[in-house]
mmCIF file of the N, C-alpha and C atoms, coordinates in Angstrom:
data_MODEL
# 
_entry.id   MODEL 
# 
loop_
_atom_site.group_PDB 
_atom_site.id 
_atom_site.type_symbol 
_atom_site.label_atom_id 
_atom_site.label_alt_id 
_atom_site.label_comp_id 
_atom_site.label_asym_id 
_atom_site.label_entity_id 
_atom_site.label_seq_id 
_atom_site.pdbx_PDB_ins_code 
_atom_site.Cartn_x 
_atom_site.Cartn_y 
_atom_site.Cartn_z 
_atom_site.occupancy 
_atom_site.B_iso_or_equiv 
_atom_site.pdbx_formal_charge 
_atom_site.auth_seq_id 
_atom_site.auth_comp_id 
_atom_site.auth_asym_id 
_atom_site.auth_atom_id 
_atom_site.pdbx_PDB_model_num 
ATOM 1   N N  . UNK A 1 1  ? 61.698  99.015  120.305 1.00 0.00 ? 1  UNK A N  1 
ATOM 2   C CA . UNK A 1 1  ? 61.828  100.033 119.297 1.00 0.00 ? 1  UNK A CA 1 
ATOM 3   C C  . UNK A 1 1  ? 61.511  99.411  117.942 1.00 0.00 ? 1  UNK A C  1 
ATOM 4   N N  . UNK A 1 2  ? 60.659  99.948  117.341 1.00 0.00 ? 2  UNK A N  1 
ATOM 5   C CA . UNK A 1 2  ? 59.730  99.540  116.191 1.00 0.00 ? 2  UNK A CA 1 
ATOM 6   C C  . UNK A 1 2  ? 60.605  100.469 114.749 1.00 0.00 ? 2  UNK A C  1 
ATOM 7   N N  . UNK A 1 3  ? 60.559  99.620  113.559 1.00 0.00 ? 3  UNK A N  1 
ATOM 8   C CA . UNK A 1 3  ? 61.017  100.303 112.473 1.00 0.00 ? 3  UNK A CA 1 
ATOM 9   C C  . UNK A 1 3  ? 60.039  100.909 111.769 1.00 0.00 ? 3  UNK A C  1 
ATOM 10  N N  . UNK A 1 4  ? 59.808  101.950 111.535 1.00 0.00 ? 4  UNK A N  1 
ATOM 11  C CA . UNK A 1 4  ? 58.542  102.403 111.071 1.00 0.00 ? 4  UNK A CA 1 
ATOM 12  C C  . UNK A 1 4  ? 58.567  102.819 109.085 1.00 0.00 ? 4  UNK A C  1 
ATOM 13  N N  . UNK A 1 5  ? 58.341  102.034 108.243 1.00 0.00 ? 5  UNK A N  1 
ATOM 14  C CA . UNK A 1 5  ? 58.348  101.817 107.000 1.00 0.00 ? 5  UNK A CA 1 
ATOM 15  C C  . UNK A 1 5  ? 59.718  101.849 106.334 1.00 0.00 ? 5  UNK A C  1 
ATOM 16  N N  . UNK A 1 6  ? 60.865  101.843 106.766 1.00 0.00 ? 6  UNK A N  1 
ATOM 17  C CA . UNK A 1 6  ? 62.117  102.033 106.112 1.00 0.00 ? 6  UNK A CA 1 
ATOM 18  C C  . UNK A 1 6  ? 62.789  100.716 106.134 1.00 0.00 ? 6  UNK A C  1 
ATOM 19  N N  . UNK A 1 7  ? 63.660  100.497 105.631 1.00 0.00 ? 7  UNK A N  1 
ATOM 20  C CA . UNK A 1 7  ? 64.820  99.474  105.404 1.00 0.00 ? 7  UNK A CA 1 
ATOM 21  C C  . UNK A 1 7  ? 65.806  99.698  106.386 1.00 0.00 ? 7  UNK A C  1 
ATOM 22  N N  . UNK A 1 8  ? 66.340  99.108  107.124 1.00 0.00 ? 8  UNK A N  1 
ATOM 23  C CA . UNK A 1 8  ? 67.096  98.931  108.189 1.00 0.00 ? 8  UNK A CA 1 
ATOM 24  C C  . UNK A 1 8  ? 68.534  99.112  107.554 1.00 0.00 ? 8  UNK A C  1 
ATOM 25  N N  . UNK A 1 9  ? 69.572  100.364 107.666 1.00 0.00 ? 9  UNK A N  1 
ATOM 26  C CA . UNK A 1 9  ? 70.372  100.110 107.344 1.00 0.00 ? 9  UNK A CA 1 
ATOM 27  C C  . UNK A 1 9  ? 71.235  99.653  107.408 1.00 0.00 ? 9  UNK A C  1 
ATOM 28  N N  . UNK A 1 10 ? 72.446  99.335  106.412 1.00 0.00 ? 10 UNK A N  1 
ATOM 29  C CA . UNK A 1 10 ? 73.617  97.705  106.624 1.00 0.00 ? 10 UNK A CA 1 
ATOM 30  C C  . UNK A 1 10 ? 74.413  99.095  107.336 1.00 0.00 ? 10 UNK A C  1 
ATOM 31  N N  . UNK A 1 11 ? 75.354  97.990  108.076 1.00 0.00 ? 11 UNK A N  1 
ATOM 32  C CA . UNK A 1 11 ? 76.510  99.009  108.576 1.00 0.00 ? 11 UNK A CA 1 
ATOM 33  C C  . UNK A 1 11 ? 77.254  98.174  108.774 1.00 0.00 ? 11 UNK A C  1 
ATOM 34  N N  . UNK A 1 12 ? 78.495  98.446  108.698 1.00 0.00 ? 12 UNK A N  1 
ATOM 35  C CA . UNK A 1 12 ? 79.733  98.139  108.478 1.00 0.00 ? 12 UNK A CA 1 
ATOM 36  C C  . UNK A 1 12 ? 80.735  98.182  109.957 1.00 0.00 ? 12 UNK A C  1 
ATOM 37  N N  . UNK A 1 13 ? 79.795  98.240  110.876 1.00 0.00 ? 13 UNK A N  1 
ATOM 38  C CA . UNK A 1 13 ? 80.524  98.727  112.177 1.00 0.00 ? 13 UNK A CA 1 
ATOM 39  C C  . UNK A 1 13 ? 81.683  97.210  112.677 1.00 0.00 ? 13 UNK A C  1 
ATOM 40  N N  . UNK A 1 14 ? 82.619  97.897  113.360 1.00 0.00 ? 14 UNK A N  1 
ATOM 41  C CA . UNK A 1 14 ? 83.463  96.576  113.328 1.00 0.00 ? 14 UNK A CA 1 
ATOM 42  C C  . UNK A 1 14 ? 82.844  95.997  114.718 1.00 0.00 ? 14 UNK A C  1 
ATOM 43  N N  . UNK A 1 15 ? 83.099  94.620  114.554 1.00 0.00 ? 15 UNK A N  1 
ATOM 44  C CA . UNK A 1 15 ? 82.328  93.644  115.639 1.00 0.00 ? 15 UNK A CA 1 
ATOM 45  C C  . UNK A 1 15 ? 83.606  92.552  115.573 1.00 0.00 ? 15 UNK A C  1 
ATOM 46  N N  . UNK A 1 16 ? 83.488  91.921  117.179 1.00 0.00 ? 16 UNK A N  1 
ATOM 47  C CA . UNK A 1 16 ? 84.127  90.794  117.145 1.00 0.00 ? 16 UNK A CA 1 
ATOM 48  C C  . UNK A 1 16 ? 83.721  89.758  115.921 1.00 0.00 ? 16 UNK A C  1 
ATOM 49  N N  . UNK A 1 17 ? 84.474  88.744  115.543 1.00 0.00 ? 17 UNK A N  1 
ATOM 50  C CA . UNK A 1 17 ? 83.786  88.047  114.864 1.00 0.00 ? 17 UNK A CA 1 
ATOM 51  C C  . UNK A 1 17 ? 84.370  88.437  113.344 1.00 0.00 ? 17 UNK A C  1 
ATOM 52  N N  . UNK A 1 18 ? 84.518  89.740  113.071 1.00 0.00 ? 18 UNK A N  1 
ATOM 53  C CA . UNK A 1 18 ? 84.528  90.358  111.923 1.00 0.00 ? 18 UNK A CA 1 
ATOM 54  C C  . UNK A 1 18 ? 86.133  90.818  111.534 1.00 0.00 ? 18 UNK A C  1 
ATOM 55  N N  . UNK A 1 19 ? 87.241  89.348  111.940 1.00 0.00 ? 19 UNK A N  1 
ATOM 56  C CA . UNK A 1 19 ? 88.507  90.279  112.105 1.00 0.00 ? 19 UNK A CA 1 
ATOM 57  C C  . UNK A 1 19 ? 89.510  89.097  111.028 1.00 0.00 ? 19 UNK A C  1 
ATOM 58  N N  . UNK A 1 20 ? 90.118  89.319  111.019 1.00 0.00 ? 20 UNK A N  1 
ATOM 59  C CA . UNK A 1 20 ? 91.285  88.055  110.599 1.00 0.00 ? 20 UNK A CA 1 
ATOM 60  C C  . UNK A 1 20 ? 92.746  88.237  111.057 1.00 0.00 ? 20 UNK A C  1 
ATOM 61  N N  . UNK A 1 21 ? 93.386  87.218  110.749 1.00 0.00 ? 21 UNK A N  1 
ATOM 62  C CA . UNK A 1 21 ? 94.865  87.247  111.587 1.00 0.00 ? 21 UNK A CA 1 
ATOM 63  C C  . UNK A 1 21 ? 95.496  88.028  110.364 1.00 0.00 ? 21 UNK A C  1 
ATOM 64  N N  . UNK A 1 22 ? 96.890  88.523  110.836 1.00 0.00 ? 22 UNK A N  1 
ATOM 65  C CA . UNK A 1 22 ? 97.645  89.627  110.519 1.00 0.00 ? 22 UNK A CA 1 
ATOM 66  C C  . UNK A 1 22 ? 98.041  88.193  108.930 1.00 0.00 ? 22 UNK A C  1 
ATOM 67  N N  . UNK A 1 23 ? 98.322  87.716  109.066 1.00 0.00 ? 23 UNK A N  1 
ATOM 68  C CA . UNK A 1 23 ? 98.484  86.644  107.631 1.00 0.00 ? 23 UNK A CA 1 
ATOM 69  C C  . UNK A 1 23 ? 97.996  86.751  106.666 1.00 0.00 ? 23 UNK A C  1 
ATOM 70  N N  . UNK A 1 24 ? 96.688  86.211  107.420 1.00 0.00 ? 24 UNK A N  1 
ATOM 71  C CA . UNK A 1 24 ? 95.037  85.858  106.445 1.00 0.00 ? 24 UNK A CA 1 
ATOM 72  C C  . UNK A 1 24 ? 95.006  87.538  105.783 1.00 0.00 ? 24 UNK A C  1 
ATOM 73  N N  . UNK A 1 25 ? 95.599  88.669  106.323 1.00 0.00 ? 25 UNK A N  1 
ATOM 74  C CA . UNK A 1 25 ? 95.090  90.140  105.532 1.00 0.00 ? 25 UNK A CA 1 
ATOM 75  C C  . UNK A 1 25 ? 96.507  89.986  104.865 1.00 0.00 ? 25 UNK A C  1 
ATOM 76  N N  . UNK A 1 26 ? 97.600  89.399  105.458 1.00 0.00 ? 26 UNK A N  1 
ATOM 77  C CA . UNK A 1 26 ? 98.443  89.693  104.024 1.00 0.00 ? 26 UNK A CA 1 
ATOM 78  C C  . UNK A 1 26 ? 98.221  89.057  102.964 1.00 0.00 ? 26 UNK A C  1 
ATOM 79  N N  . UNK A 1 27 ? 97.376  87.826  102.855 1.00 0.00 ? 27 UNK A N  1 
ATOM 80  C CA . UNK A 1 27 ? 97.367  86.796  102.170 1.00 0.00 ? 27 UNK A CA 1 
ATOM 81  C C  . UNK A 1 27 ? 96.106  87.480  100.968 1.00 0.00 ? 27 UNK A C  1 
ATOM 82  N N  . UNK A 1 28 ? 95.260  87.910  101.678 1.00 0.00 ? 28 UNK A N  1 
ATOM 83  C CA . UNK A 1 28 ? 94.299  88.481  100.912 1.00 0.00 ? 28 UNK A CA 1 
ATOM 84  C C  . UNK A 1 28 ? 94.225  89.706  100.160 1.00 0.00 ? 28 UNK A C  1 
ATOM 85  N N  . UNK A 1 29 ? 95.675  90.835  100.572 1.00 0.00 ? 29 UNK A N  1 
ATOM 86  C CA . UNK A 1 29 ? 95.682  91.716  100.118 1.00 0.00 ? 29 UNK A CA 1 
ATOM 87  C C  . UNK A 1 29 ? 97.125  91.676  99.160  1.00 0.00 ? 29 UNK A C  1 
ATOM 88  N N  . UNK A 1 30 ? 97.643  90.386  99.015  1.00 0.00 ? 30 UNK A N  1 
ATOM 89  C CA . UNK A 1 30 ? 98.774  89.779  98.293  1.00 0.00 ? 30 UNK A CA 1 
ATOM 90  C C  . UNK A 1 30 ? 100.310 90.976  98.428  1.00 0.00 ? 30 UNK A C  1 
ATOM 91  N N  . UNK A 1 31 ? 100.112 91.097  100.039 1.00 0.00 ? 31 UNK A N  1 
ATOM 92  C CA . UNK A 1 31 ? 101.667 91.909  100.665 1.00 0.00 ? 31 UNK A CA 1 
ATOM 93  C C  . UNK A 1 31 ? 101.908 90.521  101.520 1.00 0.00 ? 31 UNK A C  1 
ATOM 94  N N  . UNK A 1 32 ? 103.314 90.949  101.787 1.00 0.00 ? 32 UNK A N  1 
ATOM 95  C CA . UNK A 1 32 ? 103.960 90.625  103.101 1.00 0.00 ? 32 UNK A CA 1 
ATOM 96  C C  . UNK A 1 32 ? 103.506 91.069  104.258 1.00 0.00 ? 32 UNK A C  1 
ATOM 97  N N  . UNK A 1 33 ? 103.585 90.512  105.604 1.00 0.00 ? 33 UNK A N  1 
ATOM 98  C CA . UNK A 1 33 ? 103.534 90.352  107.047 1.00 0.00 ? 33 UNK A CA 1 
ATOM 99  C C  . UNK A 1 33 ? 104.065 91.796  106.830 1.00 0.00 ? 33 UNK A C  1 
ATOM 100 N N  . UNK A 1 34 ? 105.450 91.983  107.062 1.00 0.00 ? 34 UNK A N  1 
ATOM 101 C CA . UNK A 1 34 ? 105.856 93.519  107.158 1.00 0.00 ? 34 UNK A CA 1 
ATOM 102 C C  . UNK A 1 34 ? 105.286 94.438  106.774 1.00 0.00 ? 34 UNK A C  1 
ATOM 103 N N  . UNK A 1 35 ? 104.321 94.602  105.351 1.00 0.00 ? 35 UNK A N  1 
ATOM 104 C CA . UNK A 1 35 ? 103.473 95.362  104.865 1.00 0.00 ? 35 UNK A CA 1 
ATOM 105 C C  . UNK A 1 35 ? 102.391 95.602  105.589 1.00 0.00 ? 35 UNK A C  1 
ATOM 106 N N  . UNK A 1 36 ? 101.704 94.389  106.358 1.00 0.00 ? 36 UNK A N  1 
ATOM 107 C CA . UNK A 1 36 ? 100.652 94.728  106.953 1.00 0.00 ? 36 UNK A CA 1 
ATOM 108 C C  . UNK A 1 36 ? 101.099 95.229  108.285 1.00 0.00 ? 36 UNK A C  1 
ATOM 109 N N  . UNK A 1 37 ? 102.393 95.265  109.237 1.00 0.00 ? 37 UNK A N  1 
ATOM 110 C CA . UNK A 1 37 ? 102.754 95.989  110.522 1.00 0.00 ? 37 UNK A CA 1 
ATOM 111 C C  . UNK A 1 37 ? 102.799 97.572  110.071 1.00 0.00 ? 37 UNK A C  1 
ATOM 112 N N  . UNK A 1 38 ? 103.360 97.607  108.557 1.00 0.00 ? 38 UNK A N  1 
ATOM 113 C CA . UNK A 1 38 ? 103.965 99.001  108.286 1.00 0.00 ? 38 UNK A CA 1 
ATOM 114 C C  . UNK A 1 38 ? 102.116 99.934  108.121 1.00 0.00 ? 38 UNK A C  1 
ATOM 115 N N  . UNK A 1 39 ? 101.469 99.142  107.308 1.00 0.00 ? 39 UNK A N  1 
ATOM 116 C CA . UNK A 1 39 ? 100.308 99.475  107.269 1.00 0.00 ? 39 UNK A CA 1 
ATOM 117 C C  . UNK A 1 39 ? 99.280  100.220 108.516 1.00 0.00 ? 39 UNK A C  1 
ATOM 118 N N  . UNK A 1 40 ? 99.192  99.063  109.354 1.00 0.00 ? 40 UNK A N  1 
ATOM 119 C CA . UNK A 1 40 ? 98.888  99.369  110.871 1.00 0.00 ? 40 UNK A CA 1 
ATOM 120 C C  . UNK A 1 40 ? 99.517  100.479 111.171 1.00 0.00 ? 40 UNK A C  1 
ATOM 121 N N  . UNK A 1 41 ? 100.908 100.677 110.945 1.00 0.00 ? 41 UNK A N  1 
ATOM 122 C CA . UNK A 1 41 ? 101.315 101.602 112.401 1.00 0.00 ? 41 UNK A CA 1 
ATOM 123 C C  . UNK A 1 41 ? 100.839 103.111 111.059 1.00 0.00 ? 41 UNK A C  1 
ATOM 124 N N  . UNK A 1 42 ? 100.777 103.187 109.815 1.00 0.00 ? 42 UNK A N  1 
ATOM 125 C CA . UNK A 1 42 ? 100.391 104.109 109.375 1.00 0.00 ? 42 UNK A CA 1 
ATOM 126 C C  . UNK A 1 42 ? 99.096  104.984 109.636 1.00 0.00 ? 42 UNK A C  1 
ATOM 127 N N  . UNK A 1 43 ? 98.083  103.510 109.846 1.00 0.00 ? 43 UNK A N  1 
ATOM 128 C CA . UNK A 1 43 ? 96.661  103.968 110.484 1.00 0.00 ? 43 UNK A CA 1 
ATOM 129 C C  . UNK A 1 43 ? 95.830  103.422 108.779 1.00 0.00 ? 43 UNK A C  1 
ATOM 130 N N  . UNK A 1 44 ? 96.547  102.541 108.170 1.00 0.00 ? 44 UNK A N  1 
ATOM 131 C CA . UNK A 1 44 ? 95.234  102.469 107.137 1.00 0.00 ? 44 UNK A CA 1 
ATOM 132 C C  . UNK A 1 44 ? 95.255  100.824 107.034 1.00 0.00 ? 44 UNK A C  1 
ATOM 133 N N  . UNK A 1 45 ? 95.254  99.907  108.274 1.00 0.00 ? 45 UNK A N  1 
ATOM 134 C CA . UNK A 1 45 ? 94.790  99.204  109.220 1.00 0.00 ? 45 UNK A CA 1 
ATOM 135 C C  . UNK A 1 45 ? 94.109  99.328  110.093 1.00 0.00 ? 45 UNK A C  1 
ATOM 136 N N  . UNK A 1 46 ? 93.027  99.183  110.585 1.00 0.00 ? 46 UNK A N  1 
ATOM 137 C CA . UNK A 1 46 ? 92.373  98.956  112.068 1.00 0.00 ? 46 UNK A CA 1 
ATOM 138 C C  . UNK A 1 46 ? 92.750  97.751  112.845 1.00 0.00 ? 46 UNK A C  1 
ATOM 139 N N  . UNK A 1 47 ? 92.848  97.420  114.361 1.00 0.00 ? 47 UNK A N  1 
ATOM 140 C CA . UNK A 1 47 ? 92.887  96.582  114.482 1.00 0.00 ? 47 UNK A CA 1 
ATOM 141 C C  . UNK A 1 47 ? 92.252  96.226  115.897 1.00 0.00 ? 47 UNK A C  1 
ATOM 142 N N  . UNK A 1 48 ? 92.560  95.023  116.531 1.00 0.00 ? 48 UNK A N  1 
ATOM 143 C CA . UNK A 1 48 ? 92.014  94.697  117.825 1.00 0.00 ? 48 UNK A CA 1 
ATOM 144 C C  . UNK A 1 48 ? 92.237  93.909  118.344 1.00 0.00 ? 48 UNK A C  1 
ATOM 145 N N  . UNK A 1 49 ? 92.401  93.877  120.007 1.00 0.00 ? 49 UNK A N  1 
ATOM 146 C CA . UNK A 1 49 ? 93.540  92.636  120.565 1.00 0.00 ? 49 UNK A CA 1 
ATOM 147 C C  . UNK A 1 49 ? 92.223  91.885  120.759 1.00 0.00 ? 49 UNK A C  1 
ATOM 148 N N  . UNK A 1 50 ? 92.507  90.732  121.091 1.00 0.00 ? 50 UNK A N  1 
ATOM 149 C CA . UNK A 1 50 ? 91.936  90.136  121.291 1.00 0.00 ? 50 UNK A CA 1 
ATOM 150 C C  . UNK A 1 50 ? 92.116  89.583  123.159 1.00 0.00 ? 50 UNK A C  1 
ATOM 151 N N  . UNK A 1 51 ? 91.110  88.867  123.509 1.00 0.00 ? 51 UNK A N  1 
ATOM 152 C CA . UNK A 1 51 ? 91.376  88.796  125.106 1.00 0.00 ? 51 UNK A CA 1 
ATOM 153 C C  . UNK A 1 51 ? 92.845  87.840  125.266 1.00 0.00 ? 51 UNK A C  1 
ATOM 154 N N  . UNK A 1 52 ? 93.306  86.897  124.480 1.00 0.00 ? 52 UNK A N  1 
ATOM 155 C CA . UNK A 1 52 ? 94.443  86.604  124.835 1.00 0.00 ? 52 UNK A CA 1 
ATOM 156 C C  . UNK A 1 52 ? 95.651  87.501  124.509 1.00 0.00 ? 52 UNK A C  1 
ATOM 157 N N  . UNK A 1 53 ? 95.370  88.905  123.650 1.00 0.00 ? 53 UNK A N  1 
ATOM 158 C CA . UNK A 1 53 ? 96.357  89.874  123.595 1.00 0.00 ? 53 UNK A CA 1 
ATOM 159 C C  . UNK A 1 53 ? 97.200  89.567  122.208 1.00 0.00 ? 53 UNK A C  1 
ATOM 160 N N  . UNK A 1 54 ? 96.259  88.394  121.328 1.00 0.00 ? 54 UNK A N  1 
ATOM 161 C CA . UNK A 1 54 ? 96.879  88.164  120.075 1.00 0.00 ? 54 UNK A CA 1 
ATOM 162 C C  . UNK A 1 54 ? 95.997  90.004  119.364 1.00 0.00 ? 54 UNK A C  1 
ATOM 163 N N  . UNK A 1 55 ? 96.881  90.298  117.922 1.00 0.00 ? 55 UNK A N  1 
ATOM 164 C CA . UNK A 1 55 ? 96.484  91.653  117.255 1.00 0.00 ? 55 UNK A CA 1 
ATOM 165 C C  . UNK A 1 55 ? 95.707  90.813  115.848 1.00 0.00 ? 55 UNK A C  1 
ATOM 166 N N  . UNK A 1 56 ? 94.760  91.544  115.887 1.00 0.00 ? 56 UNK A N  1 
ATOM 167 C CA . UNK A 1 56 ? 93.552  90.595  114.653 1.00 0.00 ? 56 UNK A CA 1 
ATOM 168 C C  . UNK A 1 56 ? 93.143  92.126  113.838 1.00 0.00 ? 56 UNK A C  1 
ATOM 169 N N  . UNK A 1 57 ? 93.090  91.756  112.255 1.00 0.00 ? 57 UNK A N  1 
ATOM 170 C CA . UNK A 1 57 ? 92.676  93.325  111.490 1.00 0.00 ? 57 UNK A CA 1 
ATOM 171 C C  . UNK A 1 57 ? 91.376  92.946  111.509 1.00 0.00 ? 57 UNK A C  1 
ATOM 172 N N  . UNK A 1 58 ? 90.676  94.329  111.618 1.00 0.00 ? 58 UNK A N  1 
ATOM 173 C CA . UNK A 1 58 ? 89.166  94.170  111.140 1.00 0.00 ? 58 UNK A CA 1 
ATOM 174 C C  . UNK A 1 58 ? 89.174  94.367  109.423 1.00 0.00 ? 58 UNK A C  1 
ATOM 175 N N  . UNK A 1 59 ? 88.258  93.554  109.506 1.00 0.00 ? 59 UNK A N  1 
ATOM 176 C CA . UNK A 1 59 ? 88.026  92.844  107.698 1.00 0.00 ? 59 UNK A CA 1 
ATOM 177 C C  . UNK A 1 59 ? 87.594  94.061  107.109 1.00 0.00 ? 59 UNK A C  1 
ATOM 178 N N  . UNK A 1 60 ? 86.293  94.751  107.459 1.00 0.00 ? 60 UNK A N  1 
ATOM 179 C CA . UNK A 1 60 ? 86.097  96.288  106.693 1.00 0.00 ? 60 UNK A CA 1 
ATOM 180 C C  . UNK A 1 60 ? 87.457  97.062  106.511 1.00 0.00 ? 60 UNK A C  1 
ATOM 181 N N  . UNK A 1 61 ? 88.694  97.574  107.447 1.00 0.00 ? 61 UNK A N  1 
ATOM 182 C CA . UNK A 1 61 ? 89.542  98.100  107.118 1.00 0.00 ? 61 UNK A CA 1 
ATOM 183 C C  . UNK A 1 61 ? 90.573  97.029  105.538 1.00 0.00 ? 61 UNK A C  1 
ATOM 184 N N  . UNK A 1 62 ? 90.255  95.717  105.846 1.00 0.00 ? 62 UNK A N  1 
ATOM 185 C CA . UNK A 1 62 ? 91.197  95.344  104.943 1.00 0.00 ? 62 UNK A CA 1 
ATOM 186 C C  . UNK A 1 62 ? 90.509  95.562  103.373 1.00 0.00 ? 62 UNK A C  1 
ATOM 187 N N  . UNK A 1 63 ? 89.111  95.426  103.304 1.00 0.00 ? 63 UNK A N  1 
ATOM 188 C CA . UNK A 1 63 ? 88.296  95.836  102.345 1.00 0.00 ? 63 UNK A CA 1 
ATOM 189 C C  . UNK A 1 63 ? 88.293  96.876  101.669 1.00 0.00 ? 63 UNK A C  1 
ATOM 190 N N  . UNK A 1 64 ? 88.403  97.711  102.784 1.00 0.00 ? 64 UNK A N  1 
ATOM 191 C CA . UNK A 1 64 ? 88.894  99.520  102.115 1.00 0.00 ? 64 UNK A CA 1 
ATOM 192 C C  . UNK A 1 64 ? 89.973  99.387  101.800 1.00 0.00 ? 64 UNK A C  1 
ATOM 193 N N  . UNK A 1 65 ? 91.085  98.939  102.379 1.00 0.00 ? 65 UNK A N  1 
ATOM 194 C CA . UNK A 1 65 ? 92.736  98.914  101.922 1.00 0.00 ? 65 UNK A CA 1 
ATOM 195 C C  . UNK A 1 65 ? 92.686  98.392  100.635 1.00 0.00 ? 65 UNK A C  1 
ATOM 196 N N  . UNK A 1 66 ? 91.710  96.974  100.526 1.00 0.00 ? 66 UNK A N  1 
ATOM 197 C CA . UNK A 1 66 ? 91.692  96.400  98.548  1.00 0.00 ? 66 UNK A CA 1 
ATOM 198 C C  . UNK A 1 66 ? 90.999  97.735  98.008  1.00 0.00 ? 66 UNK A C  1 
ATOM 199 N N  . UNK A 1 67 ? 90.755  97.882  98.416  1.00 0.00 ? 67 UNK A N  1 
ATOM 200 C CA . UNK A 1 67 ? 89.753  98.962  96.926  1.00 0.00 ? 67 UNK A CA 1 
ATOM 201 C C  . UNK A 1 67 ? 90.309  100.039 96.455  1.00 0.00 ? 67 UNK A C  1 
ATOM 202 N N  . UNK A 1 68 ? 91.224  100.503 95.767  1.00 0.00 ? 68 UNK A N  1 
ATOM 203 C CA . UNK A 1 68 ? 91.796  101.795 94.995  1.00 0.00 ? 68 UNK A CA 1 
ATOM 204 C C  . UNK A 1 68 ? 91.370  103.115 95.231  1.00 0.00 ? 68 UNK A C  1 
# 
């Protein structure tokens, strides 16, 4: 499948790879651990187990959560 004169658009889709530990998003969004469970179970977290069944946020949701 060929792109035919356009720019390929970016997307933001969540992918392995693209997540951080429940910490690393409190750390970056300057809450507490509890903030980010309370967050999650609200739904303005995404998240995803991982195959050992650890819970990892996807980074686009924590991105939208920084932004006002």
């Amino acid at each position: 499948m060929a792109l035919t004169g356009s720019a390929p658009e970016q997307s933001f889709e969540p992918r392995i790879g693209r997540s951080v530990s429940l910490d690393h998003a409190a750390q970056l969004l300057g809450v507490s651990r509890r903030t980010i469970y309370n967050r999650i179970r609200e739904g303005r977290l995404q998240t995803i187990r991982t195959p050992g069944g650890s819970q990892r946020v996807l980074l686009h949701s924590v991105v939208k959560a920084a932004v006002p």
